[in-house]
C-alpha positions in Angstrom: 0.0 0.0 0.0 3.0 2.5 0.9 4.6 1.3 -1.8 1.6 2.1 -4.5 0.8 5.4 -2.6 4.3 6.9 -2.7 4.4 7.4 -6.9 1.1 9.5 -5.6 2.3 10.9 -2.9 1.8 10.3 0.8 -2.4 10.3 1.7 -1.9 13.3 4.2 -0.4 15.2 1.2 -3.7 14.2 -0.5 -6.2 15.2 2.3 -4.5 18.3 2.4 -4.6 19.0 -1.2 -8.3 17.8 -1.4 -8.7 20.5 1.6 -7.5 23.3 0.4 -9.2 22.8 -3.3 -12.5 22.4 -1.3 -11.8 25.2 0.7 -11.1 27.5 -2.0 -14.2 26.7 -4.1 -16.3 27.6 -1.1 -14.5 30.9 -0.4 -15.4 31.6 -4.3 -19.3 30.7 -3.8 -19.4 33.3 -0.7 -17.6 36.0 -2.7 -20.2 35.0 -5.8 -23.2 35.7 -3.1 -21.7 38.3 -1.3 -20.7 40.6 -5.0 -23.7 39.5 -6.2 -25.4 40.7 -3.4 -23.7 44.0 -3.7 -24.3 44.3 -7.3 -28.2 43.4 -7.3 -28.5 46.1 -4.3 -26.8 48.8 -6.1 -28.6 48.1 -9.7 -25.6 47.9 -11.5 -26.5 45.8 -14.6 -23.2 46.5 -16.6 -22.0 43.0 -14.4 -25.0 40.9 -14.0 -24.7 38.1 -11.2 -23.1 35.3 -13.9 -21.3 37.4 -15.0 -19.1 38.1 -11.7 -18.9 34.5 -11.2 -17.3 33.8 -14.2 -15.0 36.7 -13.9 -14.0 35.6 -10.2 -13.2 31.7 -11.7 -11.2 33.4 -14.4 -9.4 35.5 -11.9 -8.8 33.4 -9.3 -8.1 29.7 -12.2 -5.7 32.7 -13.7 -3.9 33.0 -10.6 -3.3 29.3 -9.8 -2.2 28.4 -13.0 0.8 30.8 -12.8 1.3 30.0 -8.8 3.6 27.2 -8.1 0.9 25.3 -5.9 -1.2 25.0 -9.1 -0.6 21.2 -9.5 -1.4 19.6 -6.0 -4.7 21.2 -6.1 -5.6 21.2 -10.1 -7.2 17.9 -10.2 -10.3 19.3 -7.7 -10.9 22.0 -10.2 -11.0 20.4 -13.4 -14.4 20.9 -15.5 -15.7 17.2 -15.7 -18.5 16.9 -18.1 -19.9 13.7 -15.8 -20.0 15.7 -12.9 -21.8 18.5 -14.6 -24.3 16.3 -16.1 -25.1 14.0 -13.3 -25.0 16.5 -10.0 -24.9 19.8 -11.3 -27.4 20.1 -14.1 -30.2 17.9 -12.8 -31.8 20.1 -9.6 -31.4 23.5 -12.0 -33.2 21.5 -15.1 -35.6 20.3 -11.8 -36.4 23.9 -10.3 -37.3 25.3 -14.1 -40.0 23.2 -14.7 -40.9 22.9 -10.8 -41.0 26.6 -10.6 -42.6 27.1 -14.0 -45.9 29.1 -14.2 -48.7 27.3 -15.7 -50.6 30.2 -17.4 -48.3 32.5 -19.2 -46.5 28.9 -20.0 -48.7 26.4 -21.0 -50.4 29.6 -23.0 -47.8 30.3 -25.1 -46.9 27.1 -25.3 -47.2 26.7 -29.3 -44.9 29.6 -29.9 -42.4 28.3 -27.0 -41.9 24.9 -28.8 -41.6 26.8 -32.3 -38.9 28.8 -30.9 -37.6 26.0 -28.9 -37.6 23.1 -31.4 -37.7 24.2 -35.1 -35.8 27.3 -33.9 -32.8 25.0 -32.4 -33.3 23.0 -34.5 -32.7 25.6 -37.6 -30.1 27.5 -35.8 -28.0 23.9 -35.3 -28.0 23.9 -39.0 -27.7 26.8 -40.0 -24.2 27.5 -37.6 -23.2 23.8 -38.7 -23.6 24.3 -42.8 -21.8 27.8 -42.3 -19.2 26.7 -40.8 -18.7 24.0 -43.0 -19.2 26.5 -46.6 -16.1 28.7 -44.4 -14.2 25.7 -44.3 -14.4 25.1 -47.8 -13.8 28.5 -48.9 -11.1 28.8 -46.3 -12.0 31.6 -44.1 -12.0 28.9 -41.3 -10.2 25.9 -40.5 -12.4 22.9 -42.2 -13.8 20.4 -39.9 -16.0 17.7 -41.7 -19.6 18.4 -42.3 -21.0 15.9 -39.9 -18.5 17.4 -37.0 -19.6 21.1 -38.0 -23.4 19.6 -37.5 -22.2 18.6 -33.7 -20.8 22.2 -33.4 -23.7 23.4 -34.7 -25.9 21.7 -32.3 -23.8 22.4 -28.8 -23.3 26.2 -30.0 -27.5 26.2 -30.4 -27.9 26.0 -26.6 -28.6 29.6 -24.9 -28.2 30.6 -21.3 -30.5 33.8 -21.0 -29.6 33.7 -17.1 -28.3 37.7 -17.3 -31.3 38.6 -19.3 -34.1 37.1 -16.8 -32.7 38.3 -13.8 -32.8 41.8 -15.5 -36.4 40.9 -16.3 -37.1 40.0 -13.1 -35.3 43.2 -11.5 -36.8 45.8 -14.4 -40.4 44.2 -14.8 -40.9 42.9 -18.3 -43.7 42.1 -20.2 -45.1 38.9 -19.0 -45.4 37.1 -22.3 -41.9 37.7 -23.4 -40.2 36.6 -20.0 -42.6 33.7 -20.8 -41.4 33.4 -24.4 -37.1 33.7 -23.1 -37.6 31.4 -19.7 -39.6 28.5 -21.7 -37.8 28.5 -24.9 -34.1 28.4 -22.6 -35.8 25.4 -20.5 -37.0 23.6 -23.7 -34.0 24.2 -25.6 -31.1 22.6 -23.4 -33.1 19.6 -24.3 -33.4 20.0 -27.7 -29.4 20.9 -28.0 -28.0 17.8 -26.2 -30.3 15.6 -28.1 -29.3 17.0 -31.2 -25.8 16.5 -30.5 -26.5 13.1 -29.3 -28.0 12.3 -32.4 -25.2 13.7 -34.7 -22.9 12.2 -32.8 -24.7 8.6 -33.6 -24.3 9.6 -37.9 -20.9 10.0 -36.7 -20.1 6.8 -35.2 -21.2 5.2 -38.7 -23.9 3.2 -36.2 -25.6 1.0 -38.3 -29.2 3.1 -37.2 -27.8 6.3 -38.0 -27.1 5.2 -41.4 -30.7 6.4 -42.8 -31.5 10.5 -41.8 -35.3 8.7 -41.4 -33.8 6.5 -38.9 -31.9 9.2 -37.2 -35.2 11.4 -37.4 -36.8 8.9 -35.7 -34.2 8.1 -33.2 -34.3 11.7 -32.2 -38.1 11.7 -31.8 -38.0 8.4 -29.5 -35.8 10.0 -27.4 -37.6 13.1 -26.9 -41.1 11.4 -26.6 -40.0 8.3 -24.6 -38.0 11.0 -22.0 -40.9 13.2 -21.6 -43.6 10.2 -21.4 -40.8 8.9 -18.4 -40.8 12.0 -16.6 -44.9 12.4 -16.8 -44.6 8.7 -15.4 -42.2 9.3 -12.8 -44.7 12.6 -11.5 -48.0 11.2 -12.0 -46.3 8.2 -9.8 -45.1 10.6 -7.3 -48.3 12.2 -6.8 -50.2 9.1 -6.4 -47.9 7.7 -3.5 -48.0 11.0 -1.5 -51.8 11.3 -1.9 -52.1 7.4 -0.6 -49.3 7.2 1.5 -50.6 9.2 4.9 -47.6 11.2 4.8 -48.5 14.4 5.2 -48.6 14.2 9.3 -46.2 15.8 11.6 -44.1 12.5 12.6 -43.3 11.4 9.2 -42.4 15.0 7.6 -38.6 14.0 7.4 -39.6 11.3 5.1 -42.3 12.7 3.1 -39.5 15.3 2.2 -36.5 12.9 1.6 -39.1 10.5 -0.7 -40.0 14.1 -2.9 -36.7 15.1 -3.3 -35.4 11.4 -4.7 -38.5 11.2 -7.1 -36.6 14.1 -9.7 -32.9 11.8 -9.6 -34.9 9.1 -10.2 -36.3 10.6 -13.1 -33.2 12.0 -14.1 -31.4 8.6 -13.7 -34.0 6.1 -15.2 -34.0 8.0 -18.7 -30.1 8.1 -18.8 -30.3 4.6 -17.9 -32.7 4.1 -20.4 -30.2 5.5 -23.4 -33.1 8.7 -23.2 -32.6 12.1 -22.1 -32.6 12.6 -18.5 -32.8 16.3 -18.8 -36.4 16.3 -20.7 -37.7 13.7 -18.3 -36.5 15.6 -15.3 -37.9 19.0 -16.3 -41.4 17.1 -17.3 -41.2 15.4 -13.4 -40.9 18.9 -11.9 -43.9 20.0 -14.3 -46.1 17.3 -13.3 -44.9 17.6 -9.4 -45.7 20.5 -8.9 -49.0 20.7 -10.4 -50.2 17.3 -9.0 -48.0 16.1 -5.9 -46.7 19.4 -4.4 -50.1 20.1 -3.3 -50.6 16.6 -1.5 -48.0 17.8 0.8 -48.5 19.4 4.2 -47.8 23.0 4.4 -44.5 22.4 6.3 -43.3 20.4 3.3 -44.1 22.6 1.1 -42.0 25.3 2.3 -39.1 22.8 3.0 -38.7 21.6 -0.6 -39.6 25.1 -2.2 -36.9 26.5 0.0 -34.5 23.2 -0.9 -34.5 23.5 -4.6 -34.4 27.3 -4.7 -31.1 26.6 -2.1 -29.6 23.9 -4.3 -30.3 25.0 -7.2 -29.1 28.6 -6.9 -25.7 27.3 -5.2 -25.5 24.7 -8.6 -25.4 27.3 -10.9 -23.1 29.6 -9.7 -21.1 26.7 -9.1 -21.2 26.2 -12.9 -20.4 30.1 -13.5 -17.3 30.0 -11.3 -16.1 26.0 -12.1 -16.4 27.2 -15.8 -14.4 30.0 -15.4 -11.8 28.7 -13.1 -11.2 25.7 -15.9 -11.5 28.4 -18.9 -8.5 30.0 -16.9 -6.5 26.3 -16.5 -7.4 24.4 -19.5 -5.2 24.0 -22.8 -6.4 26.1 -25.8 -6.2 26.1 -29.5 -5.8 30.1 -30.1 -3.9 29.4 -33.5 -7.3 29.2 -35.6 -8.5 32.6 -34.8 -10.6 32.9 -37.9 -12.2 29.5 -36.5 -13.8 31.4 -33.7 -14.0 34.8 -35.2 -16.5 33.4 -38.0 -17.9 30.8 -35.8 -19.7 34.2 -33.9 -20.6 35.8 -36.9 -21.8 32.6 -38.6 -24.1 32.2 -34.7 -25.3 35.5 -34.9 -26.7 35.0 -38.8 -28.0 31.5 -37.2 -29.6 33.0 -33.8 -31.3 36.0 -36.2 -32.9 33.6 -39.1 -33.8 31.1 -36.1 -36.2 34.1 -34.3 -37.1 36.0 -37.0 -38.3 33.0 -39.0 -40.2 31.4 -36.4 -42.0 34.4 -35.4 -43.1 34.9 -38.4 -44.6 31.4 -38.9 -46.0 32.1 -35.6 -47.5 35.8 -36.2 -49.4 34.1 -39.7 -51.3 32.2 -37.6 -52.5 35.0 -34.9 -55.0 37.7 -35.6 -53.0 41.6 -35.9 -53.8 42.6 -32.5 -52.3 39.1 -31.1 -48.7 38.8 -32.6 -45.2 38.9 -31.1 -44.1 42.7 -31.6 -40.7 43.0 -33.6 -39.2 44.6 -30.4 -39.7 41.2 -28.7 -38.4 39.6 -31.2 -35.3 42.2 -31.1 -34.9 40.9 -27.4 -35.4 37.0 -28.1 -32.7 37.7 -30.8 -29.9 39.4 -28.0 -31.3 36.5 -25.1 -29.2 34.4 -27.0 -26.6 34.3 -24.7 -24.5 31.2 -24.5 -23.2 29.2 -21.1 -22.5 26.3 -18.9 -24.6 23.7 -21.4 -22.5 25.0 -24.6 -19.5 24.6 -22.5 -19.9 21.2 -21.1 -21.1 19.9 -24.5 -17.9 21.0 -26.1 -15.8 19.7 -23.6 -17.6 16.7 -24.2 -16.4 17.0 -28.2 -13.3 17.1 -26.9 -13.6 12.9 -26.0 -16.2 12.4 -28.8 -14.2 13.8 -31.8 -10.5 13.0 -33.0 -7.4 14.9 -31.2 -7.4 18.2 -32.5 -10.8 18.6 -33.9 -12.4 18.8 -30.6 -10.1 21.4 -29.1 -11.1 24.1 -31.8 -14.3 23.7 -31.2 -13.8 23.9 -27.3 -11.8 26.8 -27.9 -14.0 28.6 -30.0 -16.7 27.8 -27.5 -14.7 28.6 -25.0 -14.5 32.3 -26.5 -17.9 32.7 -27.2 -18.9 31.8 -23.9 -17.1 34.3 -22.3 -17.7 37.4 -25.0 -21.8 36.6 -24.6 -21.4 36.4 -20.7 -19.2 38.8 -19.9 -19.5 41.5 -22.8 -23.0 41.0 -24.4 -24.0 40.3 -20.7 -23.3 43.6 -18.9 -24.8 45.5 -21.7 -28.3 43.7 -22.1 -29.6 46.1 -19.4 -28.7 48.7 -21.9 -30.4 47.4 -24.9 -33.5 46.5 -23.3 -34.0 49.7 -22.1 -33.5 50.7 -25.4 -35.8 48.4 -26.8 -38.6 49.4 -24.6 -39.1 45.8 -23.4 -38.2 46.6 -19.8 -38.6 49.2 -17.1 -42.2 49.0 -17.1 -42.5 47.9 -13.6 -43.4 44.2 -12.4 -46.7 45.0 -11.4 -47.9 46.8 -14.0 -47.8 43.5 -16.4 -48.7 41.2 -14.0 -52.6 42.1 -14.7 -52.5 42.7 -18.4 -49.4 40.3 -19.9 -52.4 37.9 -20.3 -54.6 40.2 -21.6 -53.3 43.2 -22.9 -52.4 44.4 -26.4 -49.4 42.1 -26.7 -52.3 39.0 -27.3 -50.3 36.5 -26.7 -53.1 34.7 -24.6 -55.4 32.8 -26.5 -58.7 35.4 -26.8 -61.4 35.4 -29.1 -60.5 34.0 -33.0 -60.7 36.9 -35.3 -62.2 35.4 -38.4 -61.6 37.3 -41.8 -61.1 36.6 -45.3 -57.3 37.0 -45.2 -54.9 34.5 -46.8 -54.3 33.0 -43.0 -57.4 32.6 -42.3 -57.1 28.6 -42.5 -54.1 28.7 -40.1 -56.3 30.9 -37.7 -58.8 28.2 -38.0 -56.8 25.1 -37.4 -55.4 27.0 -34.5 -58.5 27.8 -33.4 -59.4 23.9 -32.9 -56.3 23.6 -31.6 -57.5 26.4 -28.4 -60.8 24.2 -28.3 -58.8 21.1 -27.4 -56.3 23.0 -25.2 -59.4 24.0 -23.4 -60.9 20.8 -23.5 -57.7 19.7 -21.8 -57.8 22.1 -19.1 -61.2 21.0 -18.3 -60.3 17.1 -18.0 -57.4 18.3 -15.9 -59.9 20.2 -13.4 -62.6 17.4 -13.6 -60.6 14.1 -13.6 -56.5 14.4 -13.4 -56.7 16.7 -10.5 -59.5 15.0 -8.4 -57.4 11.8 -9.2 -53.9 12.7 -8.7 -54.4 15.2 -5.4 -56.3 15.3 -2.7 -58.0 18.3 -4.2 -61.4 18.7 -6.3 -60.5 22.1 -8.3 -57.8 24.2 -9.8 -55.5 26.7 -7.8 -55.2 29.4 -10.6 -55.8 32.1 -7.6 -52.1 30.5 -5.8 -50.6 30.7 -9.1 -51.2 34.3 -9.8 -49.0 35.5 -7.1 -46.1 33.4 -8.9 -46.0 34.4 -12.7 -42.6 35.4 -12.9 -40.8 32.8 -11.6 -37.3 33.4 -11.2 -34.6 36.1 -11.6 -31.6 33.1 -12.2 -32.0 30.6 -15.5 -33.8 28.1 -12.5 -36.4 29.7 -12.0 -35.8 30.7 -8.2 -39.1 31.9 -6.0 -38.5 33.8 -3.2 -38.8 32.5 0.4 
């Protein structure tokens, strides 16, 4: 044992090393809070609250790469993709949906998933076929086109943490903080399993042979993670509402039980081969609709409290761990014309991918319901890129051959930073100038549901115009989104909770969730 523990050095040496690395990530979590204390109380928005933790993992990584005590304490600072994915990500992705608002949610649901899905979905290929027409016409180091598809994908995935808590500090209308906060939660998902799935084309699989097959892969993972995280809730509320645990003896356990239910959700889709991060975000949905309110009242302010807590310390975990490895990994800086295109080529991508899908959804909504181009202005700059990006290209860095992968976690690297830091501090700015914010909280809280914005489902405005046949197929589409609401009030509530109507009255006092990308409630 000596022997084998000597090339490593002695285990005090280790406990030591392990001690201080611990020690010095907590120290950066209480400077995090305490500046972004500071900075939220003083309104200055030119650093938002991601923003400083980034900067404070840059500064301090900077400094221990250039110390001499760098090594002994590197290894408990590394960025492991794993660890992200598995610890970090999973009570964030959790908290969204748990936190989410039903109404301003559910009812711009249509235009979320547009933006969400055929809007990541064009902006992955869009970044990946630009990338791959610079290579050819070398203004950009060529990658193959499958590869610039991957890049593509993991670029696609946006972070609009600095723009909601400006939202949530400004007031905003209630339909576009609806529009940014769903389209960020749903579009993680729709990132990862996009790079999943060109990663599968790459591997010369024998299923991802055929684009049908690789179509349909895609969908199977998507469907069969969200039907497992509907399962995993509707389960959950059904064993709290039989259980008899809502009494004051067993409180400790009805709260352990709730908060295992959204890791096992998480874990049984990865285990699965699905997507634990859809299946997750459906769980906290459906738990908080259906089992949150078979609870007692003691529980209910324990886990609301413990998922705001973990949540919030996760992510500015993320902000500072990505920072800190930014600062201490290797980096590719020779193919400068790599990155410099690859945020041109992301802006073109982010633009055609808002633009277009408002459009599609503004033909199918009466004049005095569509998305004003000033919110689409703002959905354009909420494009922000972080941790997901990051983790996805450090991932590329395993998945792709040596070389490849390190451009593209370079230029990832960059962009991360230049949206974060740079973009970041100056979205205050442009909103204002945009006239999306500053409007007060309050103020929209009344009318973002129905006010002159429209994007609430109201009354079908039938006329002879050439859209009129969207505007009616949409307008079946309300009927059985209304017809849904009803068997939710009549049947699925009554069944799943130990309640016999709706509690739209509670939700009202909780529209706008969250001024961090989790969706955080107060306390």
């Amino acid at each position: 044992m000596k022997n084998s523990t000597a090339d490593k050095g002695s285990p005090g040496q280790e406990q030591q090393a392990a001690g201080v690395g611990i020690l010095l990530q907590i120290m950066m979590l209480v400077l995090s809070f305490v500046v972004g204390h500071v900075l939220r109380r003083h309104k200055f928005y030119y650093l938002p609250e991601a923003s400083a933790s980034l900067l404070i993992g840059l500064i301090v990584g900077g400094l221990a790469n250039i110390s001499d005590t760098e090594t002994s304490i590197r290894a408990w600072f590394n960025f492991h993709e794993e660890f992200f994915f598995l610890f970090l990500l999973p009570p964030i992705i959790f908290q969204s949906g748990f936190s989410l608002s039903p109404k301003p949610f559910f009812s711009n649901f249509g235009a979320i998933v547009t933006f969400a899905i055929l809007g990541t979905f064009m902006a992955s290929v869009v970044t990946g076929v630009l990338v791959y027409l610079g290579g050819l016409m070398y203004l950009m180091y060529r990658l193959p086109f499958v590869e610039c598809l991957m890049f593509g994908a993991l670029i696609s995935a946006t972070d609009p943490v600095t723009v909601l808590s400006i939202f949530q500090e400004l007031g905003t209308d209630m339909n576009l903080y609806a529009l940014v906060f769903g389209e960020s939660v749903l579009n993680d998902a729709m990132a990862i399993s996009l790079y999943r799935t060109m990663s599968l084309v790459r591997s010369n699989d024998p299923s991802g042979q055929n684009i049908v097959m690789v179509i349909v892969r895609f969908l199977e993972t998507f469907v069969g993670s969200m039907s497992a995280g509907v399962g995993v809730g509707f389960t959950s509320a059904l064993l709290f509402k039989y259980a008899g645990l809502d009494i004051d003896n067993l409180q400790n356990l009805e709260c352990c039980l709730f908060v295992l239910f959204p890791y096992f959700s998480y874990m049984l889709a990865e285990g699965l081969s699905l997507s634990g991060i859809v299946s997750i975000l459906f769980t906290g949905i459906v738990m908080k609709h259906y089992t949150y309110s078979n609870l007692s009242e003691n529980s209910q302010r324990f886990v609301s409290a413990f998922f705001h807590l973990i949540s919030s310390l996760a992510e500015t975990f993320i902000f500072i761990y990505m920072g800190f490895d930014i600062a201490m990994e290797k980096h590719s800086w020779s193919h400068l014309g790599f990155i410099l295109f690859s945020i041109l080529f992301i802006a073109v991508a982010r633009a055609a991918n808002v633009f277009s899908c408002a459009y599609l959804v503004n033909l199918v909504r009466p004049a005095h319901r569509q998305i004003p181009l000033k919110h689409q202005k703002a959905l354009c700059y909420s494009g922000l890129r972080g941790a997901m990006a990051f983790a996805l290209a450090l991932q590329s860095v395993h998945d792709l051959q040596e070389g490849h992968g390190q451009i593209i976690f370079t230029a990832t690297t960059a962009i991360v930073v230049l949206t974060v830091l740079l973009i970041g501090g100056s979205t205050g700015t442009m909103l204002e100038a945009l006239q999306v914010v500053g409007d007060g909280h309050d103020a929209h809280l009344g009318e973002g549901f129905e006010g002159n914005n429209g994007y609430v489902p109201t009354a079908c405005d039938e006329d002879g115009t050439p859209g009129n046949k969207f505007r009616m197929k949409l307008s079946e589409f309300r009927k059985s989104a209304a017809s849904f609401s009803e068997l939710d009030r009549n049947y699925l509530t009554p069944f799943f909770t130990s309640q016999n109507g709706d509690d739209e009255d509670e939700e009202e006092d909780d529209l706008m969730p969250s001024p961090r990308r989790g969706g955080f409630r107060g306390l």
